[in-house]
DRENSE-343208 format. One record per residue (C-alpha): residue in one letter; x, y, z. Coordinates in pm, whole numbers, plus 50000, padded with zeros to 5 digits. Layout:
// residues N
aXYZ ...
//
This chain:
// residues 484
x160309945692043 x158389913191978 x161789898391795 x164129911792095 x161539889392373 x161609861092144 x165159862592145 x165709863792549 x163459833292554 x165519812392316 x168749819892495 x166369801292812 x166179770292563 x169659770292414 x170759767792768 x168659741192848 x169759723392521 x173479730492680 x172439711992964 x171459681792826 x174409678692625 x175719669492951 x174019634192840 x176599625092615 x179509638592852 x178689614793079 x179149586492892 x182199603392674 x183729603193078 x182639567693143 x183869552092823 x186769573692809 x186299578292449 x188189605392276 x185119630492264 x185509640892598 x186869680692486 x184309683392203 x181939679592460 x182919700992695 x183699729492443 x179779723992279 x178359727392608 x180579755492727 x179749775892403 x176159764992381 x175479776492783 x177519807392711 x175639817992391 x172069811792629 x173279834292860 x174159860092643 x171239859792461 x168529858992781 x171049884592958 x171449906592659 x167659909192648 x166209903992936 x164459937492964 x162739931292649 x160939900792833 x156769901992835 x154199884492776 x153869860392453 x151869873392191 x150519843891970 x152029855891665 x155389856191903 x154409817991951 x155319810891617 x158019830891589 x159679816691857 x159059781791783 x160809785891425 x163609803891528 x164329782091766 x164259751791569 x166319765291329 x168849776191585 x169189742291808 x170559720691546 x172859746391480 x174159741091821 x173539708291849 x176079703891548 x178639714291760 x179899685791935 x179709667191585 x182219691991415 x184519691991683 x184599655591674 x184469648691358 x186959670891237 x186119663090839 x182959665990908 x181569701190714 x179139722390906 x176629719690660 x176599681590689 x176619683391107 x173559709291054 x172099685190845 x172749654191082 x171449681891413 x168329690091195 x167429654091118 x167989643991503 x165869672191656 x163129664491371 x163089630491452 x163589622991099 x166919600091109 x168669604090776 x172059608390835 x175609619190640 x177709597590896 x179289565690738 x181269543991000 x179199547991291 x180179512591438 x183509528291473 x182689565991632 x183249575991977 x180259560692169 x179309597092332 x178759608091958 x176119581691920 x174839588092194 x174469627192115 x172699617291782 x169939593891904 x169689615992259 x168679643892022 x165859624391866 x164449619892214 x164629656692264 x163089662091943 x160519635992013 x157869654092216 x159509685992118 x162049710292299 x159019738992290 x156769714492484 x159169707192730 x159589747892788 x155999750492835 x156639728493123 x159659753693258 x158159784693152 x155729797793383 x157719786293631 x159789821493471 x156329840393475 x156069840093090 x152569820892982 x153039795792717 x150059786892591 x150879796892182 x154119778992203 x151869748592276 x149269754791992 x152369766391746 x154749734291808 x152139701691898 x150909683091568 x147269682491453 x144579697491351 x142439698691700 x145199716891855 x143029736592101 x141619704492279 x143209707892637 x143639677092865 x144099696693231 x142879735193289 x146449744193288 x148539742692965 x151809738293180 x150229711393346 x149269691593006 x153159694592912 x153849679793225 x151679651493217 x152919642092838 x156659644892954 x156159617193228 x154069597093018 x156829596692769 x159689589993002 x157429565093135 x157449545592843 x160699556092679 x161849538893083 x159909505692983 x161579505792652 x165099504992750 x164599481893043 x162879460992716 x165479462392492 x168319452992796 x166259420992843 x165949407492481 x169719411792484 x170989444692428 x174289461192630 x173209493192854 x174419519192615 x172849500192320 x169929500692503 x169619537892591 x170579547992245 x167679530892035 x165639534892311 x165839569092236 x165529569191839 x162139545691916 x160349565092110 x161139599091917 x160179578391576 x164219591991465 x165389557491359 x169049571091435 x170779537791522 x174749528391668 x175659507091330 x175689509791002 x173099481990954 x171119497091170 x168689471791335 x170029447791116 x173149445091329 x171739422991614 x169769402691400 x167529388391697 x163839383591657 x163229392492009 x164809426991951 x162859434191657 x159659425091824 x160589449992141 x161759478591877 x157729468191705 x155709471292001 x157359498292103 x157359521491784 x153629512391732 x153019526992073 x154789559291966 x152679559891656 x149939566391917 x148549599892089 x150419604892339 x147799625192539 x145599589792530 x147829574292741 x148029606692977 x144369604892984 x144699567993046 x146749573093345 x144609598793488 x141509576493427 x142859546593518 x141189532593229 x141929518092887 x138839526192772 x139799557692644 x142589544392419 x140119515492282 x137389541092202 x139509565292036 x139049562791705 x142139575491527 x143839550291754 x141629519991615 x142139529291248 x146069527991311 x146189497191481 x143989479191197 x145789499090930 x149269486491064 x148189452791102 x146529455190741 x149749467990582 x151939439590726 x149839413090646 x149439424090280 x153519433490246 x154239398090420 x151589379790193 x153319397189926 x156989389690007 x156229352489997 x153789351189721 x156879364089534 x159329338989654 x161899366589878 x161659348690188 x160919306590159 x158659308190448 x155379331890515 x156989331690895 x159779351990816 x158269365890527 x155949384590845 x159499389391042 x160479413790803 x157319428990719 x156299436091032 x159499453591124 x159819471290803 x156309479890767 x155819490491136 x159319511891150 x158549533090798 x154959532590810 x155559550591184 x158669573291024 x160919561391233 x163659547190948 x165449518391108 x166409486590897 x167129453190931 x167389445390582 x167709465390253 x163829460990152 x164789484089833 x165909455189672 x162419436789740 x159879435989399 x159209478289409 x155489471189493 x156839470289905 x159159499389973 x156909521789807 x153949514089987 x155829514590297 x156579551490186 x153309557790099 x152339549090423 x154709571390573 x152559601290475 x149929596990664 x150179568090887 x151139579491245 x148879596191493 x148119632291578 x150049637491919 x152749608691865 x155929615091783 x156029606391394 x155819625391114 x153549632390826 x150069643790767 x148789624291058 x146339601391034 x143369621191146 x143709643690852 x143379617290623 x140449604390759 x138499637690776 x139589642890438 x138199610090318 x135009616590492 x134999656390332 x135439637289973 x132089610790053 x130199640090176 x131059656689829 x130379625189650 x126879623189847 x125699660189755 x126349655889386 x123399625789414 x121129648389690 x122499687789604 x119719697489888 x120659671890167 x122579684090461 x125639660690537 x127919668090788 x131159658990831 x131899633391162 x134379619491352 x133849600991652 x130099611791683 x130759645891681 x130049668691400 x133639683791286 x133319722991295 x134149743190947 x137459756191021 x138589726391169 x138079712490768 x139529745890629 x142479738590792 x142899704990710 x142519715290354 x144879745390370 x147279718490513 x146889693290239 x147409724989897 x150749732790160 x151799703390201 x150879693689811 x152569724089676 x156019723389937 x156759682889825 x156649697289473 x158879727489527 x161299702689720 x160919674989450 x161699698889175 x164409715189324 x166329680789400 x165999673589063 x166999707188927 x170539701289158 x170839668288921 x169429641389158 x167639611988959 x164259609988971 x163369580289200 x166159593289464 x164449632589455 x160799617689480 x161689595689815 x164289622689951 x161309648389912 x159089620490069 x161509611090352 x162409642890420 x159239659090504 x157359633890633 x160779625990900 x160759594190759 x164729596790714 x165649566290430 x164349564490111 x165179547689792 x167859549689559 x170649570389680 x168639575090016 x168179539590037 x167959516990327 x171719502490214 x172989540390204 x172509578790308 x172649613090244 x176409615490242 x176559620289835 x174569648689857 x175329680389750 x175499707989977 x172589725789786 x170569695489834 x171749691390175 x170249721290256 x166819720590073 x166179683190229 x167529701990603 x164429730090517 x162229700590422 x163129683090778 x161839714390954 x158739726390731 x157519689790828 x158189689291161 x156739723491253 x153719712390980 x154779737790752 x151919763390784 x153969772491150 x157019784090931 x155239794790632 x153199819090844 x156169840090929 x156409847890513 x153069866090503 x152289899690512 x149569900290728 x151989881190992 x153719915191047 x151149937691018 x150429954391312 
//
């Protein structure tokens, strides 16, 4: 019974996710490009298939359980790309359904690898699709039906706790969980609206505009050319796509808060917020002393060009390029990777273990270190004044031994398919953390096109376990999960 409701609810989001596809129509009809029918077809099947599915089962609809929560955020994430494939195969005709799963998955995680080769030459609604669905993706589909939801009568609150990233997902900015996905969704068009109108200025056309305006703000680094960012080659651009991915780095629900406070306050006392900004400031102005101290670029200034965008866009997983920084000395692109890991906020749209993590696991270590001098002294752990309670720690170290043990499984498994090692290591890296580029065969300069289909898959599963934070998936393989 619990699988059939979970089932009538998803048809509710695949036809939503039908809907939107009517994005990409729109411009397919104004450009007149030949990816009108695909379009038409994906959105015809996608709304039918909704339809079915919330008809078919509608009498099985009740209230969400919170093991339903998770359930229902899985399924559906493995479903969407599915459909959002669609439009891809149809016009793409070569293009195998494996590959447009993979390309769906890595748009909807915000992750931005791609398969696609060309892309300065596809139809411009099929750019469009790709970057529109790391926009989607960015916030997450789930959040956005918490919005819709109880507007159906069917409460939402697990879908909230099972889909938003971090450990302190119980903290509640408004009394009404519906009303907190609100407030995020206009805070992020809000700033998603500032971006494009940002990018038009320094110099970008409409569509450009609209399409990286939508891989920014989701942290997807999906971009309209083959060299990416690279393509324009304007300072002015680079420092618009900077500002505006550092912002996305950022908790979202500090900007809601600063809204509703009409106060900045809130964002400068927050401390996850300060350690990023002086982290990603840090990082670029080690990489950039770096770069020159080597002799890449003749000049510190454009030594800190490309270090700031480079640092900034895979520090935040976003993935775009504007120059192939795997051929700099191999000290750079793997601390930019590194950083990747951990870098972004909790509540932003990137990807990886979030920075807060880090820092309560760096303070859990100290307090360690401090008890082995004073066994009998009573240390707790802190963040922001406030003492952190236990199981707030237990998670974060039941996160870390998950997230340790699935980049080995993934690693070892890339390599077992014959992958070399540096190109397994920073797929398995990428991958997870929805950084999208690596090194190697991942590189900046290529993609995931010469992949296998077995490793196709395995770096598609990778995309999702990170994006849902792996213990939301991984949950649904214990026992004790469907117990009654």
């Amino acid at each position: 019974m619990g699988l059939l409701a979970v089932v009538a609810l998803i048809g509710r989001v695949v036809f939503l996710f039908g809907l939107l596809m009517g994005v990409p129509l729109a411009f397919a009809l104004f450009d007149h490009d030949r990816a009108e029918q695909p379009f038409i077809v994906a959105m015809a099947i996608t709304l039918g298939a909704g339809v079915v599915m919330s008809v078919a089962m509608r009498r099985f609809r009740r209230e969400l359980q919170p093991r339903d929560g998770f359930l229902l955020v899985t399924l559906t994430w493995l479903m969407l790309p599915a459909f959002g494939a669609l439009p891809l195969m149809l016009a793409l005709p070569e293009l195998s359904f494996t590959d447009a799963y993979f390309e769906g998955m890595s748009g909807l995680t915000t992750t931005g690898a791609t398969v696609l080769t060309g892309l300065d030459n596809l139809p411009l609604s099929v750019n469009v699709w790709r970057c529109f669905m790391v926009l989607i993706g960015g916030m997450g589909i789930i959040v956005l039906m918490v919005a819709i939801l109880p507007l159906l009568g069917v409460g939402a609150a697990q879908l909230m706790k099972s889909e938003t990233a971090g450990p302190m997902k119980d903290q509640k900015l408004t009394p009404r969980i519906a009303e907190t996905a609100r407030g995020l969704w206009v805070v992020y068009f809000a700033i998603a609206t500032a971006c494009m109108l940002a990018y038009r200025w320094a110099g970008m056309s409409w569509p450009d505009a609209f399409m990286h305006m939508c891989s920014t703000m989701g942290l997807g680094g999906f971009a309209a050319y083959d060299a990416s960012f690279g393509a324009f080659n304007s300072p002015l651009i680079e420092a618009v796509a900077v500002f505006f991915m550092l912002l996305a780095g950022v908790n979202f629900a500090l900007y809601f808060l600063v809204w509703k406070k009409r106060s900045f306050g809130v964002l400068l006392r927050d401390v996850e917020a300060r350690y990023f900004a002086a982290l990603m400031l840090g990082s670029v102005l080690l990489v950039a002393v770096f770069l020159t101290i080597k002799g890449v670029y003749p000049s510190f200034g454009e030594s800190l060009r490309h270090a700031a965008f480079s640092v900034v866009s895979i520090a935040t997983t976003t993935g775009y390029a504007t120059v192939d920084y795997a051929q700099w000395p191999m000290f750079a692109p793997v601390f930019m990777l590194f950083l990747c890991s951990f870098a972004t906020c909790a509540g932003s749209t990137g990807g990886g273990i979030k920075l807060v993590r880090s820092l309560l696991l760096q303070k859990q270590a100290l307090r360690e270190l401090t008890r082995i001098v004073h066994p009998r002294a009573v240390v707790p752990v802190t963040f922001g004044g406030a003492v952190v309670p236990p199981q707030v720690m237990q998670s974060v170290l039941a996160f870390m031994l998950i997230y340790g043990l699935v980049m080995t499984v993934v690693c070892m498994l890339l390599l077992l398919s014959g992958l070399d090692l540096v190109t397994a290591a920073t797929a398995t890296i990428a991958t997870i953390n929805n950084t999208g580029p690596g090194l190697g065969q991942v590189g900046p300069s290529g993609n995931y096109q010469g992949l296998t289909d077995f490793q196709t898959w395995v770096c598609s599963i990778a995309m999702l376990l990170g994006r849902l934070e792996m213990l939301s998936v991984l949950v649904l393989f214990t026992p004790a999960f469907w117990r009654k």
